[in-house]
N, C-alpha and C positions, 0 to 999 in steps of 0.2 A: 335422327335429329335434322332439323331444317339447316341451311348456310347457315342463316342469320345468328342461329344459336351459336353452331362450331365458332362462329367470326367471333362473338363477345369473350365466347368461353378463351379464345388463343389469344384476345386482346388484353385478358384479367389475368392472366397467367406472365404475360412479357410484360407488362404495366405491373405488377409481382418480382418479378426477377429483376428488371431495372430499376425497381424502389429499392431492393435487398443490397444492388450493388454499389447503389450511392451510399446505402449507410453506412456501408461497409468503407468503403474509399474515407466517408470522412473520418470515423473512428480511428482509423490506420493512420489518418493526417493529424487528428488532432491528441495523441499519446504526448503526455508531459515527458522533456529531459527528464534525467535522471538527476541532476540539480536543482532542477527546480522540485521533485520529490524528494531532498533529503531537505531542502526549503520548507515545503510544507511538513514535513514530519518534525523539523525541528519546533516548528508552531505548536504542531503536536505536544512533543514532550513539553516545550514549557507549560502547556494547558493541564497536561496529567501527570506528569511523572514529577515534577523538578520539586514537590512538595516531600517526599524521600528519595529520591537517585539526585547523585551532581550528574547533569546533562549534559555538559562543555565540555571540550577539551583539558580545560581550566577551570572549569566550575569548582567552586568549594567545596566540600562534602558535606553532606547536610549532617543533622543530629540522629538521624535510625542507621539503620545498620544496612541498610539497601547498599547495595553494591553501586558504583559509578560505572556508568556507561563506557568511560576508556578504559574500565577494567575488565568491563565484562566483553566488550569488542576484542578486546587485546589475548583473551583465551583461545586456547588453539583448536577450540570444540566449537566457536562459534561461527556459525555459517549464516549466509539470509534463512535457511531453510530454518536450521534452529530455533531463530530468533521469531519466527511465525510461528513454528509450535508451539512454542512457548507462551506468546501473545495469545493464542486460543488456548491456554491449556487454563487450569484453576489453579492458584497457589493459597494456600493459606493465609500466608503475611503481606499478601497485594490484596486489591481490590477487583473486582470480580469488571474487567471493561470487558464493551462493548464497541468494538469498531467496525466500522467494514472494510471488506478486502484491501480497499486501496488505500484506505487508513494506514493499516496493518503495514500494507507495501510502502508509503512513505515513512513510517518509523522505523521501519528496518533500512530502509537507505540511509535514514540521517544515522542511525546510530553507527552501520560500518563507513558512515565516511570518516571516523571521528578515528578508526584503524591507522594504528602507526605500520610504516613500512619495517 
């Protein structure tokens, strides 16, 4: 191979690597608190769930038989990990959602902030 080649080839490669590392830095800069995800997940539930689960703390209990969010937080099996499988899993008596990851991840934040100590 001639200079001139090896030079573009080593310039496409670092002009590569240093695009990688900005996206990288920013994504690392721009990750939501963890408030401001239980924020957005609370959006969440009132969009999808609060039509059978009480979402609140205080929320009333609706008319079905859905379980309340500070009941289901409040069990000693519930973990964030659970509460994602669950959210991907199928139940008969829900409806069949579709969220994506970070969906998922702020409705699991809002729901164990709602964990009494």
């Amino acid at each position: 191979m001639s200079r001139p080649v090896w030079i573009h080839a080593a310039l496409a490669v670092v002009i590569a690597l240093a695009a990688l590392f900005f996206i990288r830095l920013h994504n690392a800069s721009g990750d939501r608190l963890p408030t401001d995800s239980a924020s957005l997940g609370h959006r969440l539930a009132e969009a999808w769930c609060k039509e059978c689960h009480a979402i609140g703390a205080t929320t009333a209990r609706s008319a079905t038989t859905a379980p309340a969010f500070i009941d289901i937080v409040n069990q000693p099996s519930t973990t964030a990990l659970s509460l994602k499988v669950f959210l991907r899993s199928n139940h008969p008596s829900m409806p069949n959602l579709v969220m994506a990851p970070d969906q998922a991840d702020d409705l699991v934040n809002y729901i164990l902030s709602l964990k009494r100590n």
